[in-house]
C-alpha positions as YAML, in Angstrom:
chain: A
units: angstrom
residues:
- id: 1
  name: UNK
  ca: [61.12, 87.28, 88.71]
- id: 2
  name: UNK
  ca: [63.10, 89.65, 86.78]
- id: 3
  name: UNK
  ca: [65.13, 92.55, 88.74]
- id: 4
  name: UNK
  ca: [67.22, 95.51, 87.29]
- id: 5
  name: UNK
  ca: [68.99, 95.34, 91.11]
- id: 6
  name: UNK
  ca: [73.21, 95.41, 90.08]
- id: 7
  name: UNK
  ca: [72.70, 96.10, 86.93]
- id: 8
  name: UNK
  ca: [74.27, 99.90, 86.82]
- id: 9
  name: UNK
  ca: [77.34, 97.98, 88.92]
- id: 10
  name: UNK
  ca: [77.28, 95.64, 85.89]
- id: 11
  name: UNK
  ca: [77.68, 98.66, 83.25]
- id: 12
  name: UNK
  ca: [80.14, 100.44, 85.26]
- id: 13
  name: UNK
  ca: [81.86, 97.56, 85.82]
- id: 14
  name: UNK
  ca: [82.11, 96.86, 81.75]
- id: 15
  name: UNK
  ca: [83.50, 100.45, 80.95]
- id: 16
  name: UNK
  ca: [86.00, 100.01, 83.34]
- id: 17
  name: UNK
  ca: [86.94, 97.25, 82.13]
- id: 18
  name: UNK
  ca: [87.49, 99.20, 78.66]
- id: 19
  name: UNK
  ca: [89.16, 101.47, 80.54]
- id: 20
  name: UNK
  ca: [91.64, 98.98, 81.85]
- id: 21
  name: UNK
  ca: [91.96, 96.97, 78.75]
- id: 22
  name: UNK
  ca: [93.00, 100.29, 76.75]
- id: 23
  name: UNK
  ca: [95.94, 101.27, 79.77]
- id: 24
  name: UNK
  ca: [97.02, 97.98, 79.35]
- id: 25
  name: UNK
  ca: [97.90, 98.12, 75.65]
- id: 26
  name: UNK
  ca: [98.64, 101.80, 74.82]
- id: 27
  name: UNK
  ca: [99.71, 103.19, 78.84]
- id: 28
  name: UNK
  ca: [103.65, 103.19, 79.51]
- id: 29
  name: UNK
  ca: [104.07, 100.99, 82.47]
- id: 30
  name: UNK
  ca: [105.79, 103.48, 85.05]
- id: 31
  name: UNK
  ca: [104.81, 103.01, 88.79]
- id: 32
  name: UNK
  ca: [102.27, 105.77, 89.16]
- id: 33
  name: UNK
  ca: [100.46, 104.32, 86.22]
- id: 34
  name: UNK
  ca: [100.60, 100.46, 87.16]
- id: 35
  name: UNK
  ca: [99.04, 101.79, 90.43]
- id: 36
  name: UNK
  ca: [96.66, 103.86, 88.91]
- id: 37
  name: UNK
  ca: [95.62, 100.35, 86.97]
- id: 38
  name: UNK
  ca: [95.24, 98.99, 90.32]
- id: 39
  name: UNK
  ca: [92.77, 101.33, 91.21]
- id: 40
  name: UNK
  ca: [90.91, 100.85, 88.18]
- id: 41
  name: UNK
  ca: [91.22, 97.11, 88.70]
- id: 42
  name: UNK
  ca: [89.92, 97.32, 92.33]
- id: 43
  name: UNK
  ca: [86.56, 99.41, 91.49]
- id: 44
  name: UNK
  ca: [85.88, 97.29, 88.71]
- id: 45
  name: UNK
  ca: [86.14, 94.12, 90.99]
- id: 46
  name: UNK
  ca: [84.01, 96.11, 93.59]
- id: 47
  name: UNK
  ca: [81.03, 96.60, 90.57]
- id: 48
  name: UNK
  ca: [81.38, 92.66, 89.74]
- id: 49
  name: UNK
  ca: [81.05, 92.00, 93.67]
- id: 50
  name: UNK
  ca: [77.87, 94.45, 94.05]
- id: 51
  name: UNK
  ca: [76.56, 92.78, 90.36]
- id: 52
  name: UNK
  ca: [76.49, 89.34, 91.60]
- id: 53
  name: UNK
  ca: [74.90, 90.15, 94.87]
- id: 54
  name: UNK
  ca: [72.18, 92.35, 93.77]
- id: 55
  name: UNK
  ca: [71.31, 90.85, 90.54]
- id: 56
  name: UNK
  ca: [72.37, 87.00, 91.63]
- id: 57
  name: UNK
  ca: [71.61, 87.06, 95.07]
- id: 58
  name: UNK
  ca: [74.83, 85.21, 95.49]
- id: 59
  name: UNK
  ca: [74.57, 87.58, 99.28]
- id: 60
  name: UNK
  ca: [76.62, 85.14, 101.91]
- id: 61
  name: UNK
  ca: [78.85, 86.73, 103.93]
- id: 62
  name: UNK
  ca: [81.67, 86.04, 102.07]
- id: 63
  name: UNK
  ca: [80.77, 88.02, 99.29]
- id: 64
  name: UNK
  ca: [79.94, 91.22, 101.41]
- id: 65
  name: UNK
  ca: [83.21, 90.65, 103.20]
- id: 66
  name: UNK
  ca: [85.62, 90.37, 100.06]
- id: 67
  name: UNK
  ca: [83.86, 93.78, 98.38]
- id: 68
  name: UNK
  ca: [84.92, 95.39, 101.49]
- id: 69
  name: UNK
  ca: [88.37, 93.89, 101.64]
- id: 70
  name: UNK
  ca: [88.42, 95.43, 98.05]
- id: 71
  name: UNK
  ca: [87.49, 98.59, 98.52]
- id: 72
  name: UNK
  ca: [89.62, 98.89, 101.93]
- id: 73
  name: UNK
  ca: [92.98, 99.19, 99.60]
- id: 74
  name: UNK
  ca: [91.15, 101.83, 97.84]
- id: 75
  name: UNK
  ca: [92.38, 104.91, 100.08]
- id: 76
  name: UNK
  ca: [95.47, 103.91, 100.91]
- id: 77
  name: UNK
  ca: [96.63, 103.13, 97.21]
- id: 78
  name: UNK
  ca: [94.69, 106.06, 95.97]
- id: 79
  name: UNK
  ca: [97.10, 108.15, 98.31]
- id: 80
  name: UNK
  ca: [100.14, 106.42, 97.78]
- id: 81
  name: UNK
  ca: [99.22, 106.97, 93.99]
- id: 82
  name: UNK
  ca: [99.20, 110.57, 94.29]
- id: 83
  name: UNK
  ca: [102.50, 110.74, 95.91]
- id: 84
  name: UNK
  ca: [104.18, 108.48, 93.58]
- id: 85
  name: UNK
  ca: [102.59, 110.66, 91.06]
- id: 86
  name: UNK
  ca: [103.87, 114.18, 92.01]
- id: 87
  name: UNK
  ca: [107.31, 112.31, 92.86]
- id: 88
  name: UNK
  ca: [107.38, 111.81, 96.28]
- id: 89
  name: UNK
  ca: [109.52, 109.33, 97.29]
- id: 90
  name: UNK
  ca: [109.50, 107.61, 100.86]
- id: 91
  name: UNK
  ca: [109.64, 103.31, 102.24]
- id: 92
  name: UNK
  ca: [106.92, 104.78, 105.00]
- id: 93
  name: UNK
  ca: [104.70, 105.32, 102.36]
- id: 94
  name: UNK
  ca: [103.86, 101.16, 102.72]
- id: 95
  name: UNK
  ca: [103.10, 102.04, 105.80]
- id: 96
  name: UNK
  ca: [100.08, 103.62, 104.82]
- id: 97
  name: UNK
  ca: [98.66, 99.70, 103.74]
- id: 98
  name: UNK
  ca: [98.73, 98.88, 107.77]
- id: 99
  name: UNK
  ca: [94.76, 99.87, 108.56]
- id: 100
  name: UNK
  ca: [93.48, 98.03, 105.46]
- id: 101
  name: UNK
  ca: [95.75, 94.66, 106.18]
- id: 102
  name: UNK
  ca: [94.43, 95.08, 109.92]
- id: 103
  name: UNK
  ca: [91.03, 95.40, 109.03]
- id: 104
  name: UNK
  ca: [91.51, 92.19, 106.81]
- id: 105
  name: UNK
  ca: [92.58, 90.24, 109.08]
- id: 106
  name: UNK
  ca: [90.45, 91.24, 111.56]
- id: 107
  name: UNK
  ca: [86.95, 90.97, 109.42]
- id: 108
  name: UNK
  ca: [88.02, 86.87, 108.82]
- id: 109
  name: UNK
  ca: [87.16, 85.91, 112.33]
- id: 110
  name: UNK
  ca: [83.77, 88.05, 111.93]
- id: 111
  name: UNK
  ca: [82.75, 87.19, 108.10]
- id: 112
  name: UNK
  ca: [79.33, 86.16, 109.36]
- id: 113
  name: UNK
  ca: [78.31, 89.55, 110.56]
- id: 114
  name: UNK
  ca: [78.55, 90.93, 107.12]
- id: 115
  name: UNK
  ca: [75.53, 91.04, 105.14]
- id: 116
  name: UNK
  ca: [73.68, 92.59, 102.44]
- id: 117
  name: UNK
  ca: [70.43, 94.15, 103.90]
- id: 118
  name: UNK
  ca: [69.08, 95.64, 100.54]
- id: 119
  name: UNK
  ca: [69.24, 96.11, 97.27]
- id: 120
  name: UNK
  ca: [68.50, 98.68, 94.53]
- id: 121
  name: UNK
  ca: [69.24, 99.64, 90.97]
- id: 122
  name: UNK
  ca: [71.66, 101.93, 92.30]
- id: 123
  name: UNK
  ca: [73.13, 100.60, 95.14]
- id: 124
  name: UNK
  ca: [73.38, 98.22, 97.86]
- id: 125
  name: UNK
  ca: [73.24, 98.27, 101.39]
- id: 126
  name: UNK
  ca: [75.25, 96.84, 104.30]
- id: 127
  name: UNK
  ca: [75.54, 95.85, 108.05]
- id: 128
  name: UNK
  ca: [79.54, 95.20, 108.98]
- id: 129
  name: UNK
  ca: [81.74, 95.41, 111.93]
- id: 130
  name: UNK
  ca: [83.67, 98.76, 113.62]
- id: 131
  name: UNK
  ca: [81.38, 100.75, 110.76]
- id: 132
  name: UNK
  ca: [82.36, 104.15, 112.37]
- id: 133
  name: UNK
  ca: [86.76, 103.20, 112.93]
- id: 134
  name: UNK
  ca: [86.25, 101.68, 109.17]
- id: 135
  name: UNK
  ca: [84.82, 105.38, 108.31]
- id: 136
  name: UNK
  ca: [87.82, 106.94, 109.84]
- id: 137
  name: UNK
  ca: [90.09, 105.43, 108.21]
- id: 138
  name: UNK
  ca: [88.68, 105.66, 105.50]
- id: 139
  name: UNK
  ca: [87.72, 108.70, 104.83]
- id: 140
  name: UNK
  ca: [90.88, 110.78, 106.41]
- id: 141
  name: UNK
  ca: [92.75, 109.06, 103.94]
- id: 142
  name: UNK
  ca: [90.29, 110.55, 101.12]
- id: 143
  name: UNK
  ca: [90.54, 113.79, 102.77]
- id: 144
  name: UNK
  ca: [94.59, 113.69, 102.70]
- id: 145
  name: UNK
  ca: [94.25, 113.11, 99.36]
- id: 146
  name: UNK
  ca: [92.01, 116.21, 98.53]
- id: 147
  name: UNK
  ca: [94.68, 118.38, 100.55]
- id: 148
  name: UNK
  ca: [97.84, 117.31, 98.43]
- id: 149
  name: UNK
  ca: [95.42, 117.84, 95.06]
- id: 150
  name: UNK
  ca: [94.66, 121.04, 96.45]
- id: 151
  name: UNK
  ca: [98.29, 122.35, 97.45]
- id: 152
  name: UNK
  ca: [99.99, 120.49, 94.06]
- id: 153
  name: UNK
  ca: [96.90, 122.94, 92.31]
- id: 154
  name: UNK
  ca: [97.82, 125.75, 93.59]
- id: 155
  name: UNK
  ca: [101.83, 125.37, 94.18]
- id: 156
  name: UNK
  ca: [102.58, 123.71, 90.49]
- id: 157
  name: UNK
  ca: [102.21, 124.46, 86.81]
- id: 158
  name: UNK
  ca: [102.39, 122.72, 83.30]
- id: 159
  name: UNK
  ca: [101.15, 119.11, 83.25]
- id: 160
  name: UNK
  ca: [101.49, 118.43, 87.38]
- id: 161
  name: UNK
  ca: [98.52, 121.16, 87.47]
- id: 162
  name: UNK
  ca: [97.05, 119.25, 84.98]
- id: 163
  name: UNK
  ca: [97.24, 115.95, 86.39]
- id: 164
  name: UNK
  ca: [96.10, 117.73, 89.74]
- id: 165
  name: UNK
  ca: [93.01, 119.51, 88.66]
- id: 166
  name: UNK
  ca: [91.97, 116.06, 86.89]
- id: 167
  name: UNK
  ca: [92.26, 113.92, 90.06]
- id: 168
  name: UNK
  ca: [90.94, 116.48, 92.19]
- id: 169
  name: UNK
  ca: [88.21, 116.61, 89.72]
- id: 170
  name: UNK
  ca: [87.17, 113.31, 90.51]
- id: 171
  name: UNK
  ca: [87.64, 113.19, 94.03]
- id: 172
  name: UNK
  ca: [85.14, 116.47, 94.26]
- id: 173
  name: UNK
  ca: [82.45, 114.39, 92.43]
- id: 174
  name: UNK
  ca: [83.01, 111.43, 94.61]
- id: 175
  name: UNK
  ca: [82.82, 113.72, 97.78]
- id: 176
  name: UNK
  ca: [78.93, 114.67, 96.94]
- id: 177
  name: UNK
  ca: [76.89, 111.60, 98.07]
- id: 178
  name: UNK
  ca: [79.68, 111.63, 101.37]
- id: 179
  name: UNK
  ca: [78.64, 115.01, 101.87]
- id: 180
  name: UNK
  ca: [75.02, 114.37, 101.19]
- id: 181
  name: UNK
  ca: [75.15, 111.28, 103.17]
- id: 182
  name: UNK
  ca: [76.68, 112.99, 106.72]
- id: 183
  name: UNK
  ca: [74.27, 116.34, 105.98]
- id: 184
  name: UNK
  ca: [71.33, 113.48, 106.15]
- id: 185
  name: UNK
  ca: [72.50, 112.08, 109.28]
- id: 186
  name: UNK
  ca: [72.54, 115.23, 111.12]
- id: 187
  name: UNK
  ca: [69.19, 115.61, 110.27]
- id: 188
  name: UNK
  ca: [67.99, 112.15, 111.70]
- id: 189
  name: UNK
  ca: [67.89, 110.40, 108.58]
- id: 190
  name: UNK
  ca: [71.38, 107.93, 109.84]
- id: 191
  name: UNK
  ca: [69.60, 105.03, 107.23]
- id: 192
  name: UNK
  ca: [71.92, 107.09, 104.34]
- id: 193
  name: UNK
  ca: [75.12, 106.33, 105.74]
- id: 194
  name: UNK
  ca: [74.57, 102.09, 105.59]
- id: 195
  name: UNK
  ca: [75.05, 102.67, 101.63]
- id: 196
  name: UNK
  ca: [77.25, 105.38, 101.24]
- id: 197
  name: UNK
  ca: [80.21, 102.69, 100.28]
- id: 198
  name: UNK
  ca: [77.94, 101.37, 97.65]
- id: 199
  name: UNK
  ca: [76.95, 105.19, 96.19]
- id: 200
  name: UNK
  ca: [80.58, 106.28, 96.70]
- id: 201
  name: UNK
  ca: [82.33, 103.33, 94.37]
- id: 202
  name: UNK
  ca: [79.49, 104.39, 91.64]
- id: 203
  name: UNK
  ca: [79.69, 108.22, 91.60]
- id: 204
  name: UNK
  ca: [84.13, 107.22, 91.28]
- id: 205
  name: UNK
  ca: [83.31, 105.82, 87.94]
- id: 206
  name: UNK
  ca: [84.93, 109.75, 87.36]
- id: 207
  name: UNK
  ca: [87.51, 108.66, 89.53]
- id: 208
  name: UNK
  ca: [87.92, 105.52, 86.91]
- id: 209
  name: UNK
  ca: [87.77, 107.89, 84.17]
- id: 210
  name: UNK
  ca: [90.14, 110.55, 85.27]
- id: 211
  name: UNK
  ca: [92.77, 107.92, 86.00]
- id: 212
  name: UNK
  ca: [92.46, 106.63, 82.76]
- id: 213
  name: UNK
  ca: [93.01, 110.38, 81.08]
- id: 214
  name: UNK
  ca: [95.88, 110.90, 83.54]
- id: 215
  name: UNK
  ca: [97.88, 107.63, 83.18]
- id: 216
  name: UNK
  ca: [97.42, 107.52, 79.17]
- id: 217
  name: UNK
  ca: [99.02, 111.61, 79.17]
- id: 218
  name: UNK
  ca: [101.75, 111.01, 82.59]
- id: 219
  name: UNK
  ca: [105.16, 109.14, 80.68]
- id: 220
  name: UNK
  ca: [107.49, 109.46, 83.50]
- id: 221
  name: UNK
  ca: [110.23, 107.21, 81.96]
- id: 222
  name: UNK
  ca: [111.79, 105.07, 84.88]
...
């Protein structure tokens, strides 16, 4: 039987491809912008992931496990991106990588209790371990990215400012289903938050996008 399930994480997952592709050839290769390739690389890898469960079925545990392993560098890259960015400089800031590499680890001795419990056009949804720690982590991380944005905004001019209100941007539009998600909860409708992750790495295709504007404009010679 034919299904459409995946197939938006397949077209996502081609553009940022393009995206990447393009950085590669015509981006100078400074730190904040090989990490902002990262990112790119890890949300595209996410889409593939979601793609070949949805569409493939291909939905043992493994597969469910290694999109979450993916996605778990996402924050704390994304932040040390920012600060590498506005050129903060700091060895704690690999310090920041701890959660994800302990959630790793941790998920390998539990891979079984991941699985895929639906599919959609859209999105997917979820069951995994420590689901409200995982959200923690994850999303303070998100939010101390916001802040910086914010502050960098307001405290900086000429192409910093630029570079902020582009990221922050992105990070605004990939807030809404979040915000959507926790508003639904409240109102006894918890089923919302078991594909948030899934919603989230599809509304930062603007995330993808205002990376790519960003690292093709930043040339901070090294």
């Amino acid at each position: 039987m034919q299904t459409w399930n995946g197939i938006i994480s397949l077209f996502i997952a081609c553009i940022e491809l393009i995206f990447l592709v393009n950085l590669l050839i015509h981006a100078e290769k400074n730190k904040a912008n090989k990490m902002a390739m990262l990112l790119i690389l890890l949300l595209m890898i996410y889409q593939w992931l979601e793609f070949l469960m949805c569409h493939f079925g291909i939905q043992f545990s493994f597969m469910p496990y290694l999109a979450f392993v993916d996605i778990s560098f996402l924050p704390p890259l994304g932040l040390y991106y920012i600060l590498t960015l506005f050129g903060y400089k700091s060895n704690y800031f690999k310090l920041l990588f701890i959660p994800a590499i302990s959630f790793s680890i941790y998920y390998t001795f539990i891979i079984p209790k991941f699985t895929v419990t639906s599919c959609a056009v859209f999105y997917a949804t979820y069951n995994y371990p420590l689901g409200d720690l995982y959200g923690f982590f994850y999303y303070s991380l998100v939010v101390a990215v916001i802040i910086i944005l914010i502050l960098k905004l307001i405290r900086t001019s000429g192409i910093n400012k630029k570079f902020a209100a582009i990221i922050l941007a992105a990070q605004i539009v990939i807030s809404i289903p979040v915000i959507t998600a926790f508003i639904l909860s409240w109102m006894n409708k918890p089923e919302t938050l078991d594909s948030i992750e899934s919603v989230m790495c599809k509304f930062a295709f603007a995330y993808a996008l205002a990376l790519t504007g960003v690292t093709l404009m930043n040339k901070q010679h090294e």
